[in-house]
DSSP file (Angstrom, degrees, kcal/mol; ACC not computed):
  #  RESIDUE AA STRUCTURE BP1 BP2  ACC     N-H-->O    O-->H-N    N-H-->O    O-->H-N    TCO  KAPPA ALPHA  PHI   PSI    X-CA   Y-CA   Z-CA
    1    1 A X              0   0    0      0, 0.0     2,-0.1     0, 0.0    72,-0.0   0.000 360.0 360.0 360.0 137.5  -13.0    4.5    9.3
    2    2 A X     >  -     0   0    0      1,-0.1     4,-2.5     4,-0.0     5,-0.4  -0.309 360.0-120.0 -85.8 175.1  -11.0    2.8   12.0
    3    3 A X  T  4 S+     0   0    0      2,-0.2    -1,-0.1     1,-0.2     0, 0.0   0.706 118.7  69.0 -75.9  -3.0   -7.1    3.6   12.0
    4    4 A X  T  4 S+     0   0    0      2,-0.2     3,-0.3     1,-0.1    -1,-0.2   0.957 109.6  41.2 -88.4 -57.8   -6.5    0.0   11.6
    5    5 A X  T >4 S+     0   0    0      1,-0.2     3,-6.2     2,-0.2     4,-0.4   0.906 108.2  55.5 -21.9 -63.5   -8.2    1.1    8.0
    6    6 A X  T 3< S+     0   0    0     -4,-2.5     4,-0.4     1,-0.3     3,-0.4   0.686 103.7  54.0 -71.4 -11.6   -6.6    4.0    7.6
    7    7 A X  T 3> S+     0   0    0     -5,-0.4     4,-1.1    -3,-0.3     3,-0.3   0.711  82.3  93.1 -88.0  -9.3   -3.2    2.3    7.8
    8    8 A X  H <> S+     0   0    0     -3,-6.2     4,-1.2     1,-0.2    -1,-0.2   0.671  76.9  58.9 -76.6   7.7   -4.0   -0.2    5.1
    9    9 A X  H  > S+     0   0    0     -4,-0.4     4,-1.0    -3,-0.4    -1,-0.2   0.932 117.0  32.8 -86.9 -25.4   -2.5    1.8    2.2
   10   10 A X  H  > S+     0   0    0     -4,-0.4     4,-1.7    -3,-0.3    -1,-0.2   0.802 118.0  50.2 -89.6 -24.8    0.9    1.9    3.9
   11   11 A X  H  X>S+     0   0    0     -4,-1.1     4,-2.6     2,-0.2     5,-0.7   0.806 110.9  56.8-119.9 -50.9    0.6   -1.6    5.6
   12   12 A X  H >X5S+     0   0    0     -4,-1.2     3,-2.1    -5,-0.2     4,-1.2   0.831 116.6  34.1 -58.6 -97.8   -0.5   -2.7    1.5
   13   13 A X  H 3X>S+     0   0    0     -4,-1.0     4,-1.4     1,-0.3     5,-1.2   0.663 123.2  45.8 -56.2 -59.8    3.1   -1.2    0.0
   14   14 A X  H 3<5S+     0   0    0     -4,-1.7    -1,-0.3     3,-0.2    -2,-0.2   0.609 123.5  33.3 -54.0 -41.1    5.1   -2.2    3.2
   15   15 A X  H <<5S+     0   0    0     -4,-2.6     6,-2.5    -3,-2.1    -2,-0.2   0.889 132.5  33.4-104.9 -63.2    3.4   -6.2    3.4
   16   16 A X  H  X<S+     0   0    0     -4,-1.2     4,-0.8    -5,-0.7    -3,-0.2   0.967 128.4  19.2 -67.3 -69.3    3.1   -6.5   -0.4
   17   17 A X  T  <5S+     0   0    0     -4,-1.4    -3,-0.2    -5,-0.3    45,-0.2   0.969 126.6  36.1 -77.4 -62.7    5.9   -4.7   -2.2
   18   18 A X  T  4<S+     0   0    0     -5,-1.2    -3,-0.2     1,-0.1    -4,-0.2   0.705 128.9  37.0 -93.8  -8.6    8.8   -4.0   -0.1
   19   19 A X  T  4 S-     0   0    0     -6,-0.5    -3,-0.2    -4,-0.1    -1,-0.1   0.786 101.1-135.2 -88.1 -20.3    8.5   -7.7    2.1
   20   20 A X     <  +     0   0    0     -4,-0.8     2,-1.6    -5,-0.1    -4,-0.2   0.716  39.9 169.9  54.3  40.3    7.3   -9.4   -1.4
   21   21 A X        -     0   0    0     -6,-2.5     3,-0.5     1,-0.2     4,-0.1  -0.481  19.1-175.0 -61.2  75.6    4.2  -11.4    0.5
   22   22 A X  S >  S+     0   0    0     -2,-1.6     3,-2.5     1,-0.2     4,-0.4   0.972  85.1  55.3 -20.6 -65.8    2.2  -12.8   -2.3
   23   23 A X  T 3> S+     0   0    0      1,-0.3     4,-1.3     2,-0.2    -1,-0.2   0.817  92.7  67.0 -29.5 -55.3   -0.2  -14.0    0.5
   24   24 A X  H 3> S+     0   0    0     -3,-0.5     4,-0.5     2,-0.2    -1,-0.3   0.113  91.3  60.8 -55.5  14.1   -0.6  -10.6    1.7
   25   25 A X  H X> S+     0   0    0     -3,-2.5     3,-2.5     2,-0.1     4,-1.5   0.850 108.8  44.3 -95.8 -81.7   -2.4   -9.7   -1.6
   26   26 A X  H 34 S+     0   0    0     -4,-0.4    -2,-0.2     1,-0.3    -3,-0.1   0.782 114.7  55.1  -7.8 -61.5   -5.2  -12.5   -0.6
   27   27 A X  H 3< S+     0   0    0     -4,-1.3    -1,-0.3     1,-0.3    -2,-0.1   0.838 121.5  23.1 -64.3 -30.9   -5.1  -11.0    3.2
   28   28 A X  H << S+     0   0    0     -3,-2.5    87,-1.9    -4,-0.5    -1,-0.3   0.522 109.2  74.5-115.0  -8.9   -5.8   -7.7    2.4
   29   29 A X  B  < S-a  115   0A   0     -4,-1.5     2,-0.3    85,-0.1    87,-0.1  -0.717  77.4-123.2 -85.8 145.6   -7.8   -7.6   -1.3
   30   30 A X    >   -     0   0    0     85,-1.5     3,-1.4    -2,-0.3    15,-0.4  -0.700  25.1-108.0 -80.4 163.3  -11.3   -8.7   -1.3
   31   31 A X  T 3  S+     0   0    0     -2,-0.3    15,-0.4     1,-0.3     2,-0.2   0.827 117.7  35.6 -43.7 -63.3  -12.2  -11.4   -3.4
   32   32 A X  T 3  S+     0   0    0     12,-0.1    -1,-0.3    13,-0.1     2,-0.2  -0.417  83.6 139.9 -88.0  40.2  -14.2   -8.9   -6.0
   33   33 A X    <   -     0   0    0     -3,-1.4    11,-1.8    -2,-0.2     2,-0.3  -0.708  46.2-143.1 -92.3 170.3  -11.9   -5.6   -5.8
   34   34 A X  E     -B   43   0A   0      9,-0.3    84,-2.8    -2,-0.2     2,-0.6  -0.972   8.3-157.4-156.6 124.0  -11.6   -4.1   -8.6
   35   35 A X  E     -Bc  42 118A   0      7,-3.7     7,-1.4    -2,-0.3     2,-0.6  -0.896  12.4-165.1-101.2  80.7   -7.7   -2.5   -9.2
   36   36 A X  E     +Bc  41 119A   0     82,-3.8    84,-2.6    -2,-0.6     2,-0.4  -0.751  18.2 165.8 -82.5 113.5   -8.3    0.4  -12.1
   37   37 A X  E >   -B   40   0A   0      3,-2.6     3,-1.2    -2,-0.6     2,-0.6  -0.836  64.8 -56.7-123.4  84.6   -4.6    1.2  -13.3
   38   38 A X  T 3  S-     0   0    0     -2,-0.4    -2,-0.0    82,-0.4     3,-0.0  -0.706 120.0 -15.0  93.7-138.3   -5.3    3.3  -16.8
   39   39 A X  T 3  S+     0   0    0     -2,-0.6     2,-0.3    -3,-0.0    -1,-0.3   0.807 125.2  90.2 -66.6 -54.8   -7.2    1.7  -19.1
   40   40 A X  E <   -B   37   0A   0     -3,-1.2    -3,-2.6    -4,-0.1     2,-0.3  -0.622  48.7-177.8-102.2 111.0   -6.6   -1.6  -17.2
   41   41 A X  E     -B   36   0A   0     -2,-0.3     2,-0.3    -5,-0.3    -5,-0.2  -0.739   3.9-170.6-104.7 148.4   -8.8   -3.0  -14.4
   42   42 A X  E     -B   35   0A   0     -7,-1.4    -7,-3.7    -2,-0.3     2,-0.4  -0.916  15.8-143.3-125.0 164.2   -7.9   -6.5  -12.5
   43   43 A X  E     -B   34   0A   0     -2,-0.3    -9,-0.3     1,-0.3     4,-0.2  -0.962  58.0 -20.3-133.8 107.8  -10.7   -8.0  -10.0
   44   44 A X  S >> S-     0   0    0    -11,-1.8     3,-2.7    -2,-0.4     4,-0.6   0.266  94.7 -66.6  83.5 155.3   -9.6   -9.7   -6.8
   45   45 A X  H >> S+     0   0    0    -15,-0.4     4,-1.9     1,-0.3     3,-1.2   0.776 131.1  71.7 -38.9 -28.2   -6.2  -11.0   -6.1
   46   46 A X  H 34 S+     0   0    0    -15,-0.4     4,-0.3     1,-0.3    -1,-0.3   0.713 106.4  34.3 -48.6 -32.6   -6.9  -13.5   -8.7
   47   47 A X  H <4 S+     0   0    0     -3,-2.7     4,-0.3    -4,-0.2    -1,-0.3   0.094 114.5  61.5-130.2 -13.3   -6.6  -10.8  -11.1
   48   48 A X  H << S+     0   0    0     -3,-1.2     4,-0.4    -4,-0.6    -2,-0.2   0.659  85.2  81.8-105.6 -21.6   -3.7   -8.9   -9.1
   49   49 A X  S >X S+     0   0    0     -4,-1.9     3,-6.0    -5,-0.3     4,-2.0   0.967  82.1  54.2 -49.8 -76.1   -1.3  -11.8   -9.2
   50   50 A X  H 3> S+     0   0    0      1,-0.4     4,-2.0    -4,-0.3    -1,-0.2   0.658 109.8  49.2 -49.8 -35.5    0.2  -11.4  -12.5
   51   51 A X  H 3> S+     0   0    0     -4,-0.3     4,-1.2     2,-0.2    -1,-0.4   0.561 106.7  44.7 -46.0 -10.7    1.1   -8.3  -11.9
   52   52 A X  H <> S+     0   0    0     -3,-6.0     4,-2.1    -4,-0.4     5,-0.4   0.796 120.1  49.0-113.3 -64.1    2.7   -8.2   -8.9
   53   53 A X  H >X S+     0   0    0     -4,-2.0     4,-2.0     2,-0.2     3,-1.1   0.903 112.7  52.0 -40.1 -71.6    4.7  -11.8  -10.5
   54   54 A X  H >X S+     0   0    0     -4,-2.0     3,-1.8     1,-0.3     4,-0.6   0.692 109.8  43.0 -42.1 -61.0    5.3   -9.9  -13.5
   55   55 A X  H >X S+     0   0    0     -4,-1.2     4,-1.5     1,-0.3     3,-1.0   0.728 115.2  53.5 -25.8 -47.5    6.9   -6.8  -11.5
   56   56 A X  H << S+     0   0    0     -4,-2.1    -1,-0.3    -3,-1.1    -2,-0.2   0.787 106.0  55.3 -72.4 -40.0    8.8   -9.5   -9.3
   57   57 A X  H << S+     0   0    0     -4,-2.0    -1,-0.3    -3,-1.8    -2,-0.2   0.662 115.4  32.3 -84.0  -2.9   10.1  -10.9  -12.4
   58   58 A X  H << S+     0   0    0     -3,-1.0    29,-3.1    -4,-0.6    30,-0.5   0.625 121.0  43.3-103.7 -21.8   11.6   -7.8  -13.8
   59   59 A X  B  <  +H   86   0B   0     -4,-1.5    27,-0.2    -5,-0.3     2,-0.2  -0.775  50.2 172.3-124.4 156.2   12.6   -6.2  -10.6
   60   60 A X        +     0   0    0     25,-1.5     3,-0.1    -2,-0.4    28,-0.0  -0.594  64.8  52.2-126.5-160.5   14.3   -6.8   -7.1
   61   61 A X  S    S+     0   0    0     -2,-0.2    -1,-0.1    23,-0.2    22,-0.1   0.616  75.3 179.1  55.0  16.2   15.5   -4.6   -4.1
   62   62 A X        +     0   0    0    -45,-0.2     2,-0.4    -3,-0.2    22,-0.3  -0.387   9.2 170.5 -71.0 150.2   11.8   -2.9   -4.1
   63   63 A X  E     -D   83   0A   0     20,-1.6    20,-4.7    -3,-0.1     2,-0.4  -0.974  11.9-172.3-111.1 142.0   11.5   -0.4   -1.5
   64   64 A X  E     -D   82   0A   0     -2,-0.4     2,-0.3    18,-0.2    18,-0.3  -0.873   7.8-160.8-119.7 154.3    8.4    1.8   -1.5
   65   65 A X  E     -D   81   0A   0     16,-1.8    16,-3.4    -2,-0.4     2,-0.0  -0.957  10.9-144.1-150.8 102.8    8.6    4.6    1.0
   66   66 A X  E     +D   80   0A   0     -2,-0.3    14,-0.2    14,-0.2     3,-0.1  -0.355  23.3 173.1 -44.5 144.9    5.1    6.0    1.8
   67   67 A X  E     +     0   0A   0     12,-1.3     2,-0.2     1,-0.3    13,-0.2   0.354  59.5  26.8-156.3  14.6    5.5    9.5    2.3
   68   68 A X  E     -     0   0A   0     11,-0.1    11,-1.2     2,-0.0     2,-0.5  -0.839  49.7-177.2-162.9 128.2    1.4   11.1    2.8
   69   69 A X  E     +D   78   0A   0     -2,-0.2     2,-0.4     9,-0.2     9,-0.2  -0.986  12.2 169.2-124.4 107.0   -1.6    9.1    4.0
   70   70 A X  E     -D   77   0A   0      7,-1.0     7,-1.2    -2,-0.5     2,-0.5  -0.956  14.8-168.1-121.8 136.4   -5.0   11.5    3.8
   71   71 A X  E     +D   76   0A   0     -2,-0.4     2,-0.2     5,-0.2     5,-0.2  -0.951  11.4 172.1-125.5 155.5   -8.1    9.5    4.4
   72   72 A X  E >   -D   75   0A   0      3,-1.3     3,-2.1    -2,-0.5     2,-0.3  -0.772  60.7 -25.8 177.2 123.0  -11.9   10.6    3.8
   73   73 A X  T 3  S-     0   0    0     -2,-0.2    -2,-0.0     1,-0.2     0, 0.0  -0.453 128.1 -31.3  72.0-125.6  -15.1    8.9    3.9
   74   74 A X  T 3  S+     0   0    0     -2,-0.3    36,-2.0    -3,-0.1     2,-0.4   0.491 123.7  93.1-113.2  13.1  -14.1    5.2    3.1
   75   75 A X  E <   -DE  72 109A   0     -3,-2.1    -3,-1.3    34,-0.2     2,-0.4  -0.751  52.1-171.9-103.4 125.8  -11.2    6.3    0.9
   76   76 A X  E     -DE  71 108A   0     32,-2.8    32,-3.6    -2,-0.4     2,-0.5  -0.813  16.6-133.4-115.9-177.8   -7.6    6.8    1.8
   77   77 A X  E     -DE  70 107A   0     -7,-1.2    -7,-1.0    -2,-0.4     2,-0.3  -0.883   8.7-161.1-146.0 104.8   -4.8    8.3   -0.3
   78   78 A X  E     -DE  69 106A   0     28,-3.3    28,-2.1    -2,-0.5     2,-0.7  -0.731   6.0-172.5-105.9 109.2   -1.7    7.0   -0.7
   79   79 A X  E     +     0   0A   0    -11,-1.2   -12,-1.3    -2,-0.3     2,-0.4  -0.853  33.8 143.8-119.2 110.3    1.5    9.4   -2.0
   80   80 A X  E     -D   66   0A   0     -2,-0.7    24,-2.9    24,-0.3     2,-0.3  -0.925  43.6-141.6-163.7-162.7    4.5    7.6   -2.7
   81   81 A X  E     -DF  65 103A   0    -16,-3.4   -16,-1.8    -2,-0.4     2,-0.4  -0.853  13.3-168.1-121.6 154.3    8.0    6.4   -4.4
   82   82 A X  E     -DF  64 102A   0     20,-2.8    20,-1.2    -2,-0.3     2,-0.3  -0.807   4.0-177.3-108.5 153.3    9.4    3.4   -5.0
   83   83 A X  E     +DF  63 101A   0    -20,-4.7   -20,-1.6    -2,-0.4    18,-0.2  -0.977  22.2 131.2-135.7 170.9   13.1    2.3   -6.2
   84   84 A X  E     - F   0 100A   0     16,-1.3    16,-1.5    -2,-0.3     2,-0.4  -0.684  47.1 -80.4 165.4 167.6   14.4   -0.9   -6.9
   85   85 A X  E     - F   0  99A   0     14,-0.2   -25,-1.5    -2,-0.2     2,-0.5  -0.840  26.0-119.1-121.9 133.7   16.6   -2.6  -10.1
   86   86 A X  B     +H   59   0B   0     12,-1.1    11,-0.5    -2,-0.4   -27,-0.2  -0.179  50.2 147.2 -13.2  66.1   16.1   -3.8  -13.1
   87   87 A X        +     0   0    0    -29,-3.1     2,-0.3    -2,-0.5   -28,-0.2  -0.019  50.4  44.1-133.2  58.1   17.0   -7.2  -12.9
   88   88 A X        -     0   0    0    -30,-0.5     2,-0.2     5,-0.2     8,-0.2  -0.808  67.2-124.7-168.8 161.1   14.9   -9.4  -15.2
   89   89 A X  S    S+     0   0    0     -2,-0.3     3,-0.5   -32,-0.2     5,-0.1  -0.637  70.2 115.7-101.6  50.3   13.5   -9.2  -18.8
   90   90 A X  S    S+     0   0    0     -2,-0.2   -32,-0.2     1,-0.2   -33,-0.1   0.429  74.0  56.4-127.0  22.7    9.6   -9.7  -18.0
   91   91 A X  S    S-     0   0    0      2,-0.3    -1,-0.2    -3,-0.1     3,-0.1  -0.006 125.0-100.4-103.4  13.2    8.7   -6.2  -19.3
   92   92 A X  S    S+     0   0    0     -3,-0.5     2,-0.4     1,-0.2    -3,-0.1   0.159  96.4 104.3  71.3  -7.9   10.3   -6.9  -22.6
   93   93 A X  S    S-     0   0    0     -5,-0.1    -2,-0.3     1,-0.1    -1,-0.2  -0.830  77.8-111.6-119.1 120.1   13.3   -5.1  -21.9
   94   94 A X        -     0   0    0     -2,-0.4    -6,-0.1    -5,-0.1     2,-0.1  -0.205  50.9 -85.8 -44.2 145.5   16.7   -7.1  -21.0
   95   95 A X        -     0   0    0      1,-0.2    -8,-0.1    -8,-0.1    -6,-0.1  -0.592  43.5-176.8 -76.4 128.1   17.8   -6.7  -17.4
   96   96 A X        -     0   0    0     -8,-0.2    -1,-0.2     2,-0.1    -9,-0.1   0.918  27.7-142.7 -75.7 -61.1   20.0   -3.4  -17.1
   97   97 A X        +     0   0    0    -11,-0.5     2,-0.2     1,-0.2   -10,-0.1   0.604  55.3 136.8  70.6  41.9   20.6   -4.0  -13.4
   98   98 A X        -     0   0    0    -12,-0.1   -12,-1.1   -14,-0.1     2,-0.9  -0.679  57.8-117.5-106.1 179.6   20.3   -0.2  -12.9
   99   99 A X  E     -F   85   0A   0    -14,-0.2   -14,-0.2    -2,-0.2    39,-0.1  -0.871  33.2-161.8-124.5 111.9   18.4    1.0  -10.1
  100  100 A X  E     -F   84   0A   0    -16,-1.5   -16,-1.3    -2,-0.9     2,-0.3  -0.177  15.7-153.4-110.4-169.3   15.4    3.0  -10.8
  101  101 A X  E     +F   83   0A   0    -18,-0.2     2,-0.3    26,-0.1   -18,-0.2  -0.952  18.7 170.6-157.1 132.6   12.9    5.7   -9.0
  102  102 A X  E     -F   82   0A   0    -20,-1.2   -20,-2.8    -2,-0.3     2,-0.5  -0.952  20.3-140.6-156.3 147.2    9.3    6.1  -10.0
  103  103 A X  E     +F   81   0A   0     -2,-0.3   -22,-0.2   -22,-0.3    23,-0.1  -0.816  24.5 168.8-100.4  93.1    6.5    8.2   -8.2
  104  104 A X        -     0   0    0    -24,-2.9   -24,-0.3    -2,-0.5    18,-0.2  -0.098  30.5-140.5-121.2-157.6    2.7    7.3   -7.7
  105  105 A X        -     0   0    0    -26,-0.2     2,-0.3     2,-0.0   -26,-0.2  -0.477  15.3-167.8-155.3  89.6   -0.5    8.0   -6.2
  106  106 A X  E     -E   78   0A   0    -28,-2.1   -28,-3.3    14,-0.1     2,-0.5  -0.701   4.5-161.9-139.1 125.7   -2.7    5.1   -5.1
  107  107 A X  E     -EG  77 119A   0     12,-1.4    12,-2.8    -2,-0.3     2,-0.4  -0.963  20.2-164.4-113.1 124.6   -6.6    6.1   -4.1
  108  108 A X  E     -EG  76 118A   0    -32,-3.6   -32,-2.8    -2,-0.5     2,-0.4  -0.980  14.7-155.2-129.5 133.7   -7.8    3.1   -2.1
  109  109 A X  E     -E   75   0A   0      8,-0.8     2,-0.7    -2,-0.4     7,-0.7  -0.801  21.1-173.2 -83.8 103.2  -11.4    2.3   -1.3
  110  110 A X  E     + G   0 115A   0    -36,-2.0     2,-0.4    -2,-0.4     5,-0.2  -0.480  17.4 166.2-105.1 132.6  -12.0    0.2    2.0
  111  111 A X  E >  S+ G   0 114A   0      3,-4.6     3,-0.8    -2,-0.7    -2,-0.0  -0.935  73.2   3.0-155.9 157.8  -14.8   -1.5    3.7
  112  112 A X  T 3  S-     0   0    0     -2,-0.4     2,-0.7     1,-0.2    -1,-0.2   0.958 131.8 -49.8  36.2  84.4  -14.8   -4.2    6.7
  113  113 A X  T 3  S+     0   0    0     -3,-0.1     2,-0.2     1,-0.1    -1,-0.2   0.061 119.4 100.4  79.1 -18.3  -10.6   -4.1    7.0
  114  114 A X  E <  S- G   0 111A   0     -3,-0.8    -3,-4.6    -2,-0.7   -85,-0.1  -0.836  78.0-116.1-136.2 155.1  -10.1   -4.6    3.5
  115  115 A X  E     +aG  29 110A   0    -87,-1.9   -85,-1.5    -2,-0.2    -5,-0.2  -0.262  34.9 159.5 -59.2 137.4   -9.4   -3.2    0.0
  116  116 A X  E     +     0   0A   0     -7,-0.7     2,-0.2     1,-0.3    -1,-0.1   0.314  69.8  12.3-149.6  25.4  -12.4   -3.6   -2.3
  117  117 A X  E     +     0   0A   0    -84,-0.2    -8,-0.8    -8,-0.1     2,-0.5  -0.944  68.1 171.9 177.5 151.8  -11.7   -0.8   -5.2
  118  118 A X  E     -cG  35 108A   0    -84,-2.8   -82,-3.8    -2,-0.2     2,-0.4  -0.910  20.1-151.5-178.6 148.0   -8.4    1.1   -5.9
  119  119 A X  E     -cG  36 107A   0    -12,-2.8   -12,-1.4    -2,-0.5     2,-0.5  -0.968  15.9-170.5-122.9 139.3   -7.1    3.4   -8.4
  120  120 A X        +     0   0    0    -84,-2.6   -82,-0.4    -2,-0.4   -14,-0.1  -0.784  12.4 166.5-132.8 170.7   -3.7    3.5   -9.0
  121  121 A X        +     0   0    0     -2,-0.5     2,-0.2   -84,-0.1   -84,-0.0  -0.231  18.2 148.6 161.3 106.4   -1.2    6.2  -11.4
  122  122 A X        -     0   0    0    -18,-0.2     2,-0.8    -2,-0.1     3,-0.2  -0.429  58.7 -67.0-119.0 170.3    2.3    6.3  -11.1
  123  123 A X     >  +     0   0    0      1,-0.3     4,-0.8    -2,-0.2   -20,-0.1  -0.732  57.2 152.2 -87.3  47.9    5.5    7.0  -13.4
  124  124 A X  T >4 S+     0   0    0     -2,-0.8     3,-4.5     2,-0.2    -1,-0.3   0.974  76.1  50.4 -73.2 -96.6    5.4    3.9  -15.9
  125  125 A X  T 3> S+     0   0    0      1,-0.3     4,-0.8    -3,-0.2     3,-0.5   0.586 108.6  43.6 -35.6 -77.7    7.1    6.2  -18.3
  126  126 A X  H 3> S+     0   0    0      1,-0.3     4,-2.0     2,-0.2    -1,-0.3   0.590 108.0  56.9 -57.0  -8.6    9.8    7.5  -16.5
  127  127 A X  H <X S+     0   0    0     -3,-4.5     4,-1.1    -4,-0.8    -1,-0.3   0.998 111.8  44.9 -70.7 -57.4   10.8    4.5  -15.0
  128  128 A X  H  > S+     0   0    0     -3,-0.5     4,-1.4     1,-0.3    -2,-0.2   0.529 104.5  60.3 -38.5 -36.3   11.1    3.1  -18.5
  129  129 A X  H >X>S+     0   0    0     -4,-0.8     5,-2.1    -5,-0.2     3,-1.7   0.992 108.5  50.6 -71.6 -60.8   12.9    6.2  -19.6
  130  130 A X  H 3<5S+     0   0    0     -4,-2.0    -2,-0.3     1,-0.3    -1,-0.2   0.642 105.1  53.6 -17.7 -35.5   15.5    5.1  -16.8
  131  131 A X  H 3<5S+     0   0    0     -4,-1.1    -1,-0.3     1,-0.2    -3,-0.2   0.828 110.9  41.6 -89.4 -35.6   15.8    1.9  -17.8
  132  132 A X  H <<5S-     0   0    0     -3,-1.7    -2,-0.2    -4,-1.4    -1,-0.2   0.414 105.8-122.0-101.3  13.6   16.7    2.5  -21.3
  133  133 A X  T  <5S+     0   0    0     -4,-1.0    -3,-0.2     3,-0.2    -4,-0.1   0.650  72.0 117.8  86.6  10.5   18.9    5.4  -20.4
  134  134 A X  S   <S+     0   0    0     -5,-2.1    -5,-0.1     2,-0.1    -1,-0.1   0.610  78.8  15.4 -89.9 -99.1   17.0    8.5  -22.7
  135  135 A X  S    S-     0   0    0      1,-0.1     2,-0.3     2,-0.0    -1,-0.1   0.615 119.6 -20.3 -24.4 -67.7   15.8   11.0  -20.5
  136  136 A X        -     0   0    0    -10,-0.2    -3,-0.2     0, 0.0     2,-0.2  -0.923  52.8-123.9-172.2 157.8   17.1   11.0  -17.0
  137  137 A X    >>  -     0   0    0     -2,-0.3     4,-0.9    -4,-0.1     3,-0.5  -0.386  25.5-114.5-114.5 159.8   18.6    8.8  -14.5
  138  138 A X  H 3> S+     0   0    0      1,-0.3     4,-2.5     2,-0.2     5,-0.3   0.744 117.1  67.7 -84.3 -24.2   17.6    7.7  -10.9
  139  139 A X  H 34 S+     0   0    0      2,-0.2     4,-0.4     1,-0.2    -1,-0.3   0.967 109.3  36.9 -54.0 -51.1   20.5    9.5   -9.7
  140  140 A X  H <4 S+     0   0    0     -3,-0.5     4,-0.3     1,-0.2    -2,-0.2   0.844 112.4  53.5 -51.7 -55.4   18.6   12.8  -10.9
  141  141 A X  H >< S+     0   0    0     -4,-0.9     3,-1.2     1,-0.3    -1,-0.2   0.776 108.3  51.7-109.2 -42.4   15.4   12.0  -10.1
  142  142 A X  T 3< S+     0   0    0     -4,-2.5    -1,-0.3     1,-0.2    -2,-0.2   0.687 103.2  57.0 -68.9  -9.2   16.6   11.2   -6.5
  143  143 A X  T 3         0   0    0     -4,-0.4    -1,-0.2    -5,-0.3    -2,-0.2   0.815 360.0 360.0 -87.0 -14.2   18.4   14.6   -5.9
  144  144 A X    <         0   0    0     -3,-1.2    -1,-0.2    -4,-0.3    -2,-0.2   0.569 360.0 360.0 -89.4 360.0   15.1   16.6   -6.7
């Protein structure tokens, strides 16, 4: 794996998420990867769009902050957090316009420069708990 690889999992949150390049989905998915999140697999950007709009439409301000890169074989392994606020209804939820914290873990498969399989599992729930105020607060979650 070259380092120009081994850099796409951070270069993916950096390009994608905290710049908001739609494009960059195209530049850096193959055509036929296949996204497993759960239950729920998407294939190719085609299949990655609507997520990434739906996310855009609920949330602003993202920053993801990378914070472990381990690579092996053709896989690297990506540990990090996001924040950003609540400022759309396109999760079902009315926009709070609070500013939340969630935590994930994103196993990316690469070959020739690009993503072509990825697993992803992150802190759906607690962001959610955030949002509707039950549990704990981003304020908390950031002091720990």
């Amino acid at each position: 794996m070259t380092e120009l690889e081994r850099g796409l999992g951070t270069q993916w949150f950096e390009e994608v998420w905290n710049k908001g390049r739609r494009a960059a989905i195209a530049e850096m998915l193959a055509p036929d990867a296949v996204l497993h999140e759960g239950e729920t697999d998407c294939v190719g950007p085609e299949g990655f769009y609507p997520f990434f709009d739906r996310l855009n439409a609920a949330f602003s301000d993202f920053r993801v902050t990378v914070h472990d890169t381990f690579a092996e074989g053709d896989r690297v392994c990506v540990r990090w957090s996001c924040t950003c606020k609540h400022t759309g209804d396109a999760i079902g939820m009315p926009a709070t316009w609070k500013m939340v914290h969630a935590t994930g873990i994103s196993v990316i498969r690469i070959a020739n420069g690009r993503m072509i399989e990825g697993w992803q599992n992150w802190d759906m729930l607690g962001m959610l708990e955030q949002i509707q105020g039950s549990r704990r607060s981003a304020t908390y979650i950031s002091a720990a």
